[in-house]
Each structure stands twice: as C-alpha cells, then as structure tokens.
TORNU-295919 format. One record per residue (C-alpha): x, y, z; residue in three letters. Coordinates in nm, 3 decimals. Example, Ala and Ser with C-alpha at 12.3 -4.5 7.8 and 13.67 -1.06 7.14 Angstrom:
2
<c1: 1.230 | c2: -0.450 | c3: 0.780 | r: Ala>
<c1: 1.367 | c2: -0.106 | c3: 0.714 | r: Ser>
***
This chain:
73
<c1: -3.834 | c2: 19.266 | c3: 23.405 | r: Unk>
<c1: -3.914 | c2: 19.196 | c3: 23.778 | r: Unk>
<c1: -4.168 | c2: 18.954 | c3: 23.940 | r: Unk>
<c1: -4.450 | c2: 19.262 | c3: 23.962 | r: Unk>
<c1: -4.414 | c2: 19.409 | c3: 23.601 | r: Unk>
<c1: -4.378 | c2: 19.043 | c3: 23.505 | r: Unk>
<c1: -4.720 | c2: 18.957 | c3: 23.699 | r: Unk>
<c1: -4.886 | c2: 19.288 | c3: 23.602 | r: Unk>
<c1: -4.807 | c2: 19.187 | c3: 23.229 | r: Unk>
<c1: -4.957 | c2: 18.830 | c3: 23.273 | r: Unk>
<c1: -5.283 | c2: 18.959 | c3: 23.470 | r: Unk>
<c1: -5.331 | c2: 19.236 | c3: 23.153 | r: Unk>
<c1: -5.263 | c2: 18.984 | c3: 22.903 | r: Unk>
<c1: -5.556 | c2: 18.765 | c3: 23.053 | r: Unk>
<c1: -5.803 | c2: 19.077 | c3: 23.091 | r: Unk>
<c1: -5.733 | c2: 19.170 | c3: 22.682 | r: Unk>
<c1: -5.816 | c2: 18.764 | c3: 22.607 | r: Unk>
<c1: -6.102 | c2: 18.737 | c3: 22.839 | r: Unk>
<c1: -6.250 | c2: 19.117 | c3: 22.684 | r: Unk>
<c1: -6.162 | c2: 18.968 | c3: 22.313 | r: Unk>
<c1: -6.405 | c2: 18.641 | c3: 22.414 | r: Unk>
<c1: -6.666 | c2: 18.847 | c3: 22.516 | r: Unk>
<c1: -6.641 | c2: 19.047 | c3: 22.226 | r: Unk>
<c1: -6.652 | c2: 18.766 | c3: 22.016 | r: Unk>
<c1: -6.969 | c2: 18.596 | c3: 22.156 | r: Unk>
<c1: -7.140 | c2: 18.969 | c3: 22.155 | r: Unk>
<c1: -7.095 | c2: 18.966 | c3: 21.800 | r: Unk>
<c1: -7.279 | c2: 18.595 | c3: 21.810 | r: Unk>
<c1: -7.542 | c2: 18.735 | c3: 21.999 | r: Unk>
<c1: -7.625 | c2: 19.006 | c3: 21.779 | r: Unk>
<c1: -7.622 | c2: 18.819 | c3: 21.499 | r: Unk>
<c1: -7.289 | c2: 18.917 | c3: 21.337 | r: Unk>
<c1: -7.028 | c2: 18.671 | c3: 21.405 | r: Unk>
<c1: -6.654 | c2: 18.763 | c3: 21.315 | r: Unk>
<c1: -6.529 | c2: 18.561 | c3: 21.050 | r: Unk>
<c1: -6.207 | c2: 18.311 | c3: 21.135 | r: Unk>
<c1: -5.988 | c2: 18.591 | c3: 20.938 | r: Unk>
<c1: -6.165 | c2: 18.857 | c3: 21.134 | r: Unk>
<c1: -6.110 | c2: 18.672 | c3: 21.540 | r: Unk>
<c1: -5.750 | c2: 18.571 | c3: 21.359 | r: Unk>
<c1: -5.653 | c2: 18.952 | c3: 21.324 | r: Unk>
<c1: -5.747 | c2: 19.081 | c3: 21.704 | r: Unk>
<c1: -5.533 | c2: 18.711 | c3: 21.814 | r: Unk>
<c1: -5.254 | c2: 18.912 | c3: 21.609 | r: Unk>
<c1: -5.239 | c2: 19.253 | c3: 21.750 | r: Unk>
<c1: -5.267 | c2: 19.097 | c3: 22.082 | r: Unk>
<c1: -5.002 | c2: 18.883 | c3: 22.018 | r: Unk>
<c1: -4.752 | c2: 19.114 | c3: 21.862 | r: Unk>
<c1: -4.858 | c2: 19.378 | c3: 22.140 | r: Unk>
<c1: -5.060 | c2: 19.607 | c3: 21.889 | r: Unk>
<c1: -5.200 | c2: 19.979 | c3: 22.049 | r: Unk>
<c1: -5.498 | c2: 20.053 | c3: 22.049 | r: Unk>
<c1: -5.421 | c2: 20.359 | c3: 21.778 | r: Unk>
<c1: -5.261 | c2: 20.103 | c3: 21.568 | r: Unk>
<c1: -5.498 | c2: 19.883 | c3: 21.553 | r: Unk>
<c1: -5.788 | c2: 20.155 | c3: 21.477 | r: Unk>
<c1: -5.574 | c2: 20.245 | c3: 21.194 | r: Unk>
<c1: -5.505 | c2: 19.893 | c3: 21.014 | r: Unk>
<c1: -5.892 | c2: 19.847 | c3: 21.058 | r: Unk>
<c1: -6.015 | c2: 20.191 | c3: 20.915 | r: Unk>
<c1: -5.759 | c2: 20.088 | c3: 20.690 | r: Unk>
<c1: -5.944 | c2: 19.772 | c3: 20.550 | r: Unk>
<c1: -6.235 | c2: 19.936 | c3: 20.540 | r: Unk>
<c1: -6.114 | c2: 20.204 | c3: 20.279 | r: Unk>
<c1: -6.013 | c2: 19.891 | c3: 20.084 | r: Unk>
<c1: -6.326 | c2: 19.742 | c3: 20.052 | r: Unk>
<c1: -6.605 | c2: 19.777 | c3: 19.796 | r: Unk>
<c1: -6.928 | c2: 19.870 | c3: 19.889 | r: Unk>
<c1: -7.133 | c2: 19.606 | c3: 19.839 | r: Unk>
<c1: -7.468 | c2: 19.788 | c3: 19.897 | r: Unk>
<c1: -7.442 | c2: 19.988 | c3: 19.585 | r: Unk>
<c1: -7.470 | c2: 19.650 | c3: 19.353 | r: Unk>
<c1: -7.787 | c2: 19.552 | c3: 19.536 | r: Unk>
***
C-alpha cells in the first residue's frame, strides 16, 4: 500500500465515522435512538470493511427475523 492509498484509506475511514455520528444523533433527534446492539452493528461492518450491499442484506435480513409486534397490540 503506498503513502496516497494509505492516506486516501485513513481520510474515508474518518468520513464513514463522522457520517455514522451524525446518523446516530439524527436518530436522537427524531426521537428514535439506536439501541447499543443497533450503533454496535454499523461499528462492525465498518470495522470489518462491510459494502454497502452487504450490509443492506444482513439488515433486511433481521428484519425478516423479527415478529411483528403491531399485530399483538
């Protein structure tokens, strides 16, 4: 790896963590905060260098796993 790929890396790897932040306080704002599990899973695909297709699917994913907990109400 040379110095620009290596700097280009770094700079990218700062943009995803400062866009994840924002993200996170969004959520706050609106009034739907992500749950520690939740802001622990995006820490994970950026740290083991996730795409973004991959990620989309292990969310849908979850979702397909979940009840649906507005038909008990």
């Amino acid at each position: 790896m040379n110095a620009k790929s290596s700097m280009r890396d770094r700079l990218e790897t700062a943009a995803r963590l400062e866009r994840r932040k924002e993200a996170f306080a969004l959520q706050e704002i609106e009034g739907n905060p992500l749950t520690p599990d939740e802001k622990a899973m995006f820490e994970m695909f950026d740290r083991e260098g996730w795409s973004d297709e991959r990620r989309r699917a292990h969310i849908l994913a979850q979702f397909a796993h979940k009840p649906d907990i507005s038909a008990t109400e």
